[in-house]
N, C-alpha and C positions, 0 to 999 in steps of 0.2 A: 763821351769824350768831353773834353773840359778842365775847368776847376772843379776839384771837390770829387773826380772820380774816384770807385772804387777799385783799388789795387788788389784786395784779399777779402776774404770770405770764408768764413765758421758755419758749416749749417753742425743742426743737432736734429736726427732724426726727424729729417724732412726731407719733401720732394715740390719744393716751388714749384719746379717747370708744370709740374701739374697741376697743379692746386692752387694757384696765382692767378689773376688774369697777365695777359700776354705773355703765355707760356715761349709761345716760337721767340720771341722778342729776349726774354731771359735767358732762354737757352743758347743764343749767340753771341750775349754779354758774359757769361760763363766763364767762354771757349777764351776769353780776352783777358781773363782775369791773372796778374802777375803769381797768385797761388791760392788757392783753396785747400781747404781742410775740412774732411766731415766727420762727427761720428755716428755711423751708421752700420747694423748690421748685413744691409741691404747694396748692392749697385745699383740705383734708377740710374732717371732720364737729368737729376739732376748732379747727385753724388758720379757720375761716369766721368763729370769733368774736375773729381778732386784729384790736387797732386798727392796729397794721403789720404785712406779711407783709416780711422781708427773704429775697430769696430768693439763695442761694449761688452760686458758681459750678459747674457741675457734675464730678462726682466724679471724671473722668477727666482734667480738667484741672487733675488734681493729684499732685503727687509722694507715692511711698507708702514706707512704712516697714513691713515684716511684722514685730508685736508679737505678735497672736494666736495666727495658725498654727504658727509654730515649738515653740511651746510644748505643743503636741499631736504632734513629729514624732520620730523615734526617733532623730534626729541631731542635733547644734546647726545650725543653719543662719542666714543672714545674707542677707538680699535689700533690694534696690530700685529700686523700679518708675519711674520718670521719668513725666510726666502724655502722654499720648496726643495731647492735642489741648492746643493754647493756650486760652486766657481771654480773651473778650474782653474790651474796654476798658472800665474802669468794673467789672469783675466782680470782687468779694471773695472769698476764700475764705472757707470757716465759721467758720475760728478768726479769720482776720483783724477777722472781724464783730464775735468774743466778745471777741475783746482790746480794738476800739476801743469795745461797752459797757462792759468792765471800768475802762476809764480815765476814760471820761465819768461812771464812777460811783465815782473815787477812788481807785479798786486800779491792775490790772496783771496781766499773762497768771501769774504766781507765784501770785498769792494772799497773799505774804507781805511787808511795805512795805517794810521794808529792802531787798530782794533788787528788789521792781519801781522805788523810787527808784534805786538802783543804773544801772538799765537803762534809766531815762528819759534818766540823767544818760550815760549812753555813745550814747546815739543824737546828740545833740550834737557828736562825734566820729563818726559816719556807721554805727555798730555799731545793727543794726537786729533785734531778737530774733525769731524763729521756730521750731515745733517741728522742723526741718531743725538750726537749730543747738545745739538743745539735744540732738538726738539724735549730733549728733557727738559736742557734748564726753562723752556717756553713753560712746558707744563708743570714744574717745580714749583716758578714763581708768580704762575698765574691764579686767578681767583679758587679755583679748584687745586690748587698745590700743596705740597708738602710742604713748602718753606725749607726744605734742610733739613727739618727735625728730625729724628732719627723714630719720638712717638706718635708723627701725624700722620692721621689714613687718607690724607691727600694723595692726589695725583703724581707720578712719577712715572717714566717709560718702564723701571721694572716692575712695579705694580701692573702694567697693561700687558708684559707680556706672558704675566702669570694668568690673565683674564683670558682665556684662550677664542669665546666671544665676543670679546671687549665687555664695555662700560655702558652702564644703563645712565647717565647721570642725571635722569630727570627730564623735568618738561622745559622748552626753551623758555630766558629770560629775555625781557626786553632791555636793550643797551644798546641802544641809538644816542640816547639822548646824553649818556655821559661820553660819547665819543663826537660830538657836537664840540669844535672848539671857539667858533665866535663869542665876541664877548653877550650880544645877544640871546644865546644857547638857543638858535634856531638855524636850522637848515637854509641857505641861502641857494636859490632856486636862479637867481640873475641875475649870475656877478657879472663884473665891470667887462669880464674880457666876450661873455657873450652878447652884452645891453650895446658897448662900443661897435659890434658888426652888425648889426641892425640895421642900421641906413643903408649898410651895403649890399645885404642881403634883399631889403625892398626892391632897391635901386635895380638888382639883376633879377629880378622878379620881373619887372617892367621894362625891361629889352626884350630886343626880339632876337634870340637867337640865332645864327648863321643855318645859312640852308642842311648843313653836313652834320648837324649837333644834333647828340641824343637826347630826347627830351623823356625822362619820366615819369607818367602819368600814373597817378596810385588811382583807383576804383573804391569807392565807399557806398556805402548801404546805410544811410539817413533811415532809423525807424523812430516815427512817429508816435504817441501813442493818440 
């Protein structure tokens, strides 16, 4: 209750009430909310109090991009997954969903209105945006790209989906250091906004916390040699 409460509420396949702490506590804040909206395949303990459930197409009937994993693997690597099964008729994808609320709410799958005017105004010319095509032009114009050329054996999405595998592209390179932007070209470990809490940080160090407060105690293993 207040200033600043919230009126409405988007989940995207999720179940806070569970997976949050103070579940009991959200789930009565829910019940208050002037309208919700989820997209979810699912009714939980949280989607039960949406006024619409939208629910997706399901996951397999969608084309995939690996973002995550490669970034965990000891190689570069390059894959994509084509969707398993079709969609049926009338079925959205998630994002499909989020871009047609983003519009009805003003914006555009960017976020940023020059760039989504842009792209309203190319759909009129039959240019339809998707994270499929924004992942080409990533990988067209990036260091492993085509550039456009019609004779370079760079990277492009239809090159990977002919790779039924994906892409071997080698061993990782190091690129820390040209995404360093200070003018120093070092990593800055203690900037101004952590160094300025400092004092205050000691400072609640050295109270004595109230009778009722949770105090966290970590346990360490000091080896010597």
């Amino acid at each position: 209750p207040g200033a600043g409460q919230v009126k409405a509420l988007i989940t995207v396949a999720s179940n806070p009430v569970l997976s949050s702490p103070g579940g009991p506590r959200l789930d009565a804040a829910l019940a208050q909310l002037d309208f919700m909206v989820s997209l979810d395949i699912y009714v939980n303990e949280t989607t039960r109090h949406a006024d619409l459930i939208l629910p997706p197409a399901w996951s397999l009937a969608e084309e995939h991009f690996d973002l995550f994993f490669p970034m965990l693997s000891v190689r570069d690597l390059a894959r994509w997954s084509p969707p398993v099964v079709r969609p049926r008729i009338g079925e959205m994808h998630d994002w499909e969903i989020l871009v047609a609320l983003a519009r009805r709410l003003g914006g555009g799958p960017t976020g940023t209105p020059a760039v989504d005017r842009l792209l309203r105004a190319a759909e009129r010319f039959g240019y339809r945006w998707s994270p499929a095509s924004t992942i080409d032009l990533l990988l067209r114009t990036g260091s492993r790209g085509d550039h456009f050329l019609p004779w370079s054996k760079g990277l492009s999405v239809t090159k990977l989906q002919r790779a039924e595998h994906g892409l071997d592209l080698g061993p990782l390179q190091p690129g820390i250091t040209r995404r360093v932007l200070h003018r120093d070209r070092k990593v800055h470990l203690a900037p101004q906004p952590l160094l300025g809490s400092w004092d205050q940080l000691e400072i609640a160090l050295t109270e004595t916390p109230p009778a009722d407060a949770l105090v966290l105690i970590g346990r360490q293993h000091h080896r010597r040699r």
